[in-house]
C-alpha positions as CSV (number, residue, x, y, z in Angstrom):
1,X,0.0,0.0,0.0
2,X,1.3,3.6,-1.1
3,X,2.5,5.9,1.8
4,X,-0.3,8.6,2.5
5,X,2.9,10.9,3.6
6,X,4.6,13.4,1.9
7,X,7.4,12.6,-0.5
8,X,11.0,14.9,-0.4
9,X,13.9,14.1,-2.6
10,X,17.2,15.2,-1.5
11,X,20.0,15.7,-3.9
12,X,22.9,15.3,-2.0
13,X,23.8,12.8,0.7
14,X,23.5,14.4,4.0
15,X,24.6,13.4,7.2
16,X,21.9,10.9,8.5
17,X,21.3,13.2,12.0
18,X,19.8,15.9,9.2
19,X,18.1,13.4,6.8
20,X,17.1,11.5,10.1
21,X,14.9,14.4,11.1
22,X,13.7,15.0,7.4
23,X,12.5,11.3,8.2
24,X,10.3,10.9,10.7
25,X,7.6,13.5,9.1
26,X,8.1,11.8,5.6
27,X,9.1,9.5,2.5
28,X,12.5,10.4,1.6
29,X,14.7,9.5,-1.3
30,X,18.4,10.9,-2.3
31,X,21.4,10.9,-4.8
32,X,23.3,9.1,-2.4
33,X,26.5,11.0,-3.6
34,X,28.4,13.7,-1.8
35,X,30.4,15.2,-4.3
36,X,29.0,14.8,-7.3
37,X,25.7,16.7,-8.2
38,X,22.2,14.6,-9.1
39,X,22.5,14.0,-12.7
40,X,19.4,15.8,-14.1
41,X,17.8,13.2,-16.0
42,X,17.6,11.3,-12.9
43,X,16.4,14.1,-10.9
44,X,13.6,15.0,-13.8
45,X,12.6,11.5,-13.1
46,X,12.3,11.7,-9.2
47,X,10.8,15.0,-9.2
48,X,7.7,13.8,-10.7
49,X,6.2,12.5,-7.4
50,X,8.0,14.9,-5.0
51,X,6.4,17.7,-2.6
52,X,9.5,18.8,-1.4
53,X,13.0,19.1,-3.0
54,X,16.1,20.0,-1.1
55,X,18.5,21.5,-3.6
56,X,22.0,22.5,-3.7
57,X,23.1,25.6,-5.4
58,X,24.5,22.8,-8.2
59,X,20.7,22.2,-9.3
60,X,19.1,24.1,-11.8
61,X,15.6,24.4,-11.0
62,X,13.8,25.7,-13.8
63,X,10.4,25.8,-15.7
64,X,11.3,22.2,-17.2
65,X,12.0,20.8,-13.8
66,X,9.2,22.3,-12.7
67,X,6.9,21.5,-14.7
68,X,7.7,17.9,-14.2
69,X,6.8,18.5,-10.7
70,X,2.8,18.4,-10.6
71,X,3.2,17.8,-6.7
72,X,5.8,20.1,-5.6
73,X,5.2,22.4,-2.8
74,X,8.3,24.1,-1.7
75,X,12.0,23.9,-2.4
76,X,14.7,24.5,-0.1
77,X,17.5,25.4,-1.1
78,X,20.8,25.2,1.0
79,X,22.6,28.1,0.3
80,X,21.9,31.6,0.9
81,X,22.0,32.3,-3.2
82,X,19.5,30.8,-5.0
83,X,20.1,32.5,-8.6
84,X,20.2,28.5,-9.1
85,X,16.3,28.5,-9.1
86,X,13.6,30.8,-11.0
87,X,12.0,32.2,-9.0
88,X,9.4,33.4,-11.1
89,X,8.5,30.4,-12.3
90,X,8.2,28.9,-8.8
91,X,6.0,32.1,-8.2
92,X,3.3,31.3,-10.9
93,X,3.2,27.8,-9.7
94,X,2.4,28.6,-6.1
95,X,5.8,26.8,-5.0
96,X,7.1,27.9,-2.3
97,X,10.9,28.8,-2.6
98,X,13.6,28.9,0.6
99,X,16.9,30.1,1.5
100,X,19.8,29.3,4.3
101,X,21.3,33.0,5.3
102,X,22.6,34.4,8.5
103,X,24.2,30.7,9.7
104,X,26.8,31.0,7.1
105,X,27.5,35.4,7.8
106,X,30.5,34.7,9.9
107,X,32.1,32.1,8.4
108,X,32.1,33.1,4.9
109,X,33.6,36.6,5.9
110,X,36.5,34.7,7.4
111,X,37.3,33.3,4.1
112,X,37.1,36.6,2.6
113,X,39.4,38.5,5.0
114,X,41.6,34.9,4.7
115,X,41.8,34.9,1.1
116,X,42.3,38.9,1.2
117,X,45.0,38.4,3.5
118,X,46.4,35.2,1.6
119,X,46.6,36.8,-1.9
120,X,48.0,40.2,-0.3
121,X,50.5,38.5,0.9
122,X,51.5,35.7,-2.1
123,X,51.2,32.8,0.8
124,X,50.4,30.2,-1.9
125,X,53.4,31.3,-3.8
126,X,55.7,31.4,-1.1
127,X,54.3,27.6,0.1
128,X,54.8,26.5,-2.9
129,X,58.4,28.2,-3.3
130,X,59.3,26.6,-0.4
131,X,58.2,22.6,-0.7
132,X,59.9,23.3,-4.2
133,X,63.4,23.6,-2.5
134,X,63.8,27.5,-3.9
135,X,64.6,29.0,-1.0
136,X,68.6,29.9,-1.5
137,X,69.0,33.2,0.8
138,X,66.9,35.5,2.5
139,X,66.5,38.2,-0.1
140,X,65.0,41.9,0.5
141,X,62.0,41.8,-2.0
142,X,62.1,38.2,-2.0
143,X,58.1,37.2,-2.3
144,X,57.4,40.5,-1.2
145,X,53.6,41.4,-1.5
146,X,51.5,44.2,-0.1
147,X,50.6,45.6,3.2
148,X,46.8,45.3,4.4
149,X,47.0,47.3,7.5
150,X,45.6,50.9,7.1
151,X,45.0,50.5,3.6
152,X,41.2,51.5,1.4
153,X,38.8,48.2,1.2
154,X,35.8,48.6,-0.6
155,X,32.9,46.5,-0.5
156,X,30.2,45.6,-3.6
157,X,27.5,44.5,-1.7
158,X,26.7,45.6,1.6
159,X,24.5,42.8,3.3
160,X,25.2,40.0,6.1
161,X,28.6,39.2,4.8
162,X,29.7,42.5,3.7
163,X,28.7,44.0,7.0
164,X,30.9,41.3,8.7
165,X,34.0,41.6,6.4
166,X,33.7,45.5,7.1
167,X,33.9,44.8,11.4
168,X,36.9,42.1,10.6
169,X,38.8,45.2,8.4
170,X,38.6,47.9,10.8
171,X,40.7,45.6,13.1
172,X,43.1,46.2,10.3
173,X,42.9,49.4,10.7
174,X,41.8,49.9,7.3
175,X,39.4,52.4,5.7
176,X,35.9,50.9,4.4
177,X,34.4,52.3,1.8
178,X,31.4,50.4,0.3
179,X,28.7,50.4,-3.4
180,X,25.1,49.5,-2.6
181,X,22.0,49.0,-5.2
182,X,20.3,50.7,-1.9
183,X,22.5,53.4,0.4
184,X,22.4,51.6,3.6
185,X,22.4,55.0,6.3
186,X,21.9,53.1,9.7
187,X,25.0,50.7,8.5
188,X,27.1,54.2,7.7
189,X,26.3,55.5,11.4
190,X,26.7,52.1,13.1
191,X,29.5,50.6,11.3
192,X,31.3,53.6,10.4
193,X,31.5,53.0,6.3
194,X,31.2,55.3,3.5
195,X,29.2,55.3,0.1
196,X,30.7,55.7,-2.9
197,X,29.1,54.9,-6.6
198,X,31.0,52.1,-8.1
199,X,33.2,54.1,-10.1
200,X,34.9,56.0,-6.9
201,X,34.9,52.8,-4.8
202,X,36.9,51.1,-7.6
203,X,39.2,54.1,-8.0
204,X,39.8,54.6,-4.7
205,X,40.4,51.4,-3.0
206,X,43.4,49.4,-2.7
207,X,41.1,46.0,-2.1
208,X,37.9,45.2,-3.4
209,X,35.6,42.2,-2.1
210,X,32.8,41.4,-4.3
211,X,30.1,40.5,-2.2
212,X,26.7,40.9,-4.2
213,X,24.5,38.5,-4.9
214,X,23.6,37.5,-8.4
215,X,21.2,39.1,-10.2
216,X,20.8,40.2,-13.7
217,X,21.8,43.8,-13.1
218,X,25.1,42.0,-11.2
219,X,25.9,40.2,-13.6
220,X,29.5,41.3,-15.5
221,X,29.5,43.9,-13.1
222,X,33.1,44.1,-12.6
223,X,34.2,43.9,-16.7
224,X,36.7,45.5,-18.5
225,X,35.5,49.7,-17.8
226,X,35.7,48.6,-14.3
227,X,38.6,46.8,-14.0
228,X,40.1,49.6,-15.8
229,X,39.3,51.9,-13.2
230,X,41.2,50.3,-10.0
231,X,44.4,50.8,-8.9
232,X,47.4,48.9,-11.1
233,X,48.4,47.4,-7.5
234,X,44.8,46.6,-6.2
235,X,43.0,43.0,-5.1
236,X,40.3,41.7,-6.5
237,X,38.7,39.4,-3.7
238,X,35.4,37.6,-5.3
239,X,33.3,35.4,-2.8
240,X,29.8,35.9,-4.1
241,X,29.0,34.6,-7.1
242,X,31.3,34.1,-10.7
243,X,29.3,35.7,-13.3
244,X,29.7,38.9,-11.1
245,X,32.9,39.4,-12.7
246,X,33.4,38.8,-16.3
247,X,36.6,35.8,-16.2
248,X,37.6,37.1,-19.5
249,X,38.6,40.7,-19.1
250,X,39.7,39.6,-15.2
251,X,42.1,37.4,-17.6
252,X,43.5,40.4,-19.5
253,X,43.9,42.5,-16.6
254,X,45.6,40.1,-14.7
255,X,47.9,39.3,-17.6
256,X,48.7,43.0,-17.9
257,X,49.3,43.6,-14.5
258,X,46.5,46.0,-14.9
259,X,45.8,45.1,-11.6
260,X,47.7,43.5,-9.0
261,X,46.1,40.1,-8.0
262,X,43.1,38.2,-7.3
263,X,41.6,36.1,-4.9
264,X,39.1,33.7,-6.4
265,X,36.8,31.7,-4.4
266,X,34.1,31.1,-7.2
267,X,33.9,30.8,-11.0
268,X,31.6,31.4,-14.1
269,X,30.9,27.7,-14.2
270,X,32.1,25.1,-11.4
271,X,33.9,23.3,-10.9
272,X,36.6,24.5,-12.8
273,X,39.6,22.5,-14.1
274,X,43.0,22.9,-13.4
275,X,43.2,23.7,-16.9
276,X,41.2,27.4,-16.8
277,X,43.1,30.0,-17.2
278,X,43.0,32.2,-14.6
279,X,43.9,29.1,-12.3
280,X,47.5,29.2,-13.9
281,X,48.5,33.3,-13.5
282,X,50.5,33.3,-10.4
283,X,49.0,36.9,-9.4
284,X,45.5,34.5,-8.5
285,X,44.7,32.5,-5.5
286,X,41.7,30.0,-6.7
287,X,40.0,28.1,-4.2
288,X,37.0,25.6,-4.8
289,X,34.1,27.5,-3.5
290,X,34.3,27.3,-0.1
291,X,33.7,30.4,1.4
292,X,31.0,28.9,4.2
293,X,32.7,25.7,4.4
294,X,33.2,24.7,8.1
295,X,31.5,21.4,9.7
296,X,29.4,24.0,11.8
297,X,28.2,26.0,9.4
298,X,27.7,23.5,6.7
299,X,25.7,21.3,9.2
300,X,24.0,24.9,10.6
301,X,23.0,25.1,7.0
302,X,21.4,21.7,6.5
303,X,19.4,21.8,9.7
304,X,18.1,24.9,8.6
305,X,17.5,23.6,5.1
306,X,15.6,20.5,6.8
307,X,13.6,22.9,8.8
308,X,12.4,25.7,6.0
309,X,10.9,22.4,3.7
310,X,9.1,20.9,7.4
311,X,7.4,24.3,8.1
312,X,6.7,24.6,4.4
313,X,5.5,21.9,3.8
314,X,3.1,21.5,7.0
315,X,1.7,24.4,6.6
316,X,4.0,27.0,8.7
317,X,5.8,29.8,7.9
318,X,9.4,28.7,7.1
319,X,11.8,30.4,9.2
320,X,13.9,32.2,5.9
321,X,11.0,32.4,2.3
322,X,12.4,33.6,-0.5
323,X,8.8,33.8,-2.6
């Protein structure tokens, strides 16, 4: 006899205290895979009889995924981004949509000022230098890179995250300037920031986080005109999202020493290979997306996801609704 409960498909394999919970209110299936995303013809197929999905920011969820999804309800998705997901389309089919901020804030600005401070500093290239058996002398400008303290950081994106890297940079003693679709006044008076349009911002500072979300008025928004505008011996810090910068024209400048470095944590399309190029300029420090990647805050982030579908889908407000 068919089960009269609900029906969620995970697609990842999560750790069975999350799933556990997930469990007990109803039928559950998964891609029982950590590291290697659903393949969509598979989750086309399980979709079909699903009320809940729990999605990673790896899944498209579109208007042919869901319209395969006659049942669906709500989607969760366990990121704070969901530029993975229309969001329209969810709207016009009454499917409720779900985020995961504010548990990853902290720990994502910790990779930022970390990969700020890493790429600032050439600690990659210097690692590497050494294992390699190049160290002959000490040398005066031997791996020398650039001073953080007391310098200009300016923010894209003033939200969770960029109001935490902000606090973590004025222990740097560093000026924070920031660019906002919104001015945000109350963070100005409590954090102590300053607005500047994008242009100044990228003129002015000596780093630059990227810290937007995607959006279609984000998208490229750091191309060619703007790289054009920094500093030949700024930073380009991205964390957000990679269509936010446009790889190719990041490539050039790079190459050019147009500007000084940059500190990668996420691409136009992941995962990349070892083979792109930015991967190979030693003025960039690439890491494999893992800006909120800590057991606590990935686990945070699952619990939460867990919780958003439950509420959702038993009629409750979930605790963070996207649409």
């Amino acid at each position: 006899m068919e089960s009269t409960r609900g029906k969620i498909y995970i697609t990842r394999r999560l750790p069975k205290e999350v799933t556990s919970r997930l469990q007990e209110v109803f039928d559950c299936k998964w891609w029982d895979h950590e590291d290697v995303p659903v393949p969509r013809e598979l989750l086309l197929q399980e979709i079909k009889t699903a009320d809940g999905l729990l999605s990673m920011v790896t899944d498209r969820i579109d208007s042919e995924l869901l319209d395969a999804a006659p049942r669906l309800r709500a989607v969760s998705n366990m990121a704070v981004g969901y530029d993975n997901i229309q969001v329209e389309e969810a709207k016009k089919r009454n499917v409720i949509v779900c985020n995961t901020p504010d548990v990853l804030t902290e720990t994502t600005a910790d990779l930022t000022v970390a990969l700020l401070l890493a790429t600032s500093r050439r600690l990659e290239e210097s690692a590497i230098f050494l294992k390699n058996d190049e160290w002959k002398s000490w040398s005066p400008f031997l791996l020398a890179g650039l001073d953080v303290h007391h310098k200009t950081l300016g923010i894209i994106g003033l939200g969770r995250i960029g109001q935490a890297v902000a606090r973590r940079a004025f222990g740097f003693g560093m000026k924070v300037l920031y660019y906002n679709r919104h001015r945000r006044m109350a963070e100005e008076q409590s954090l102590g920031v300053e607005y500047r349009d994008l242009e100044s911002l990228l003129r002015e500072s000596d780093f630059v986080c990227v810290l937007t979300p995607l959006t279609a008025d984000t998208y490229h928004l750091i191309s060619e005109r703007e790289l054009s505008q920094m500093k030949p011996t700024a930073v380009l810090i991205n964390t957000a999202r990679g269509p936010v910068v446009d790889e190719v024209a990041l490539y050039t400048a790079l190459k050019n020493n147009q500007i000084w470095a940059a500190g990668l944590d996420v691409f136009d399309r992941e995962p990349v290979r070892a083979s792109h190029p930015l991967v190979h300029l030693p003025n960039v420090l690439a890491l494999p997306h893992i800006g909120s990647a800590t057991v606590d805050t990935r686990m945070a982030m699952a619990n939460l996801a867990v919780d958003n579908l439950i509420l959702a889908l038993t009629g409750k407000e979930p605790k963070y609704r996207v649409c």
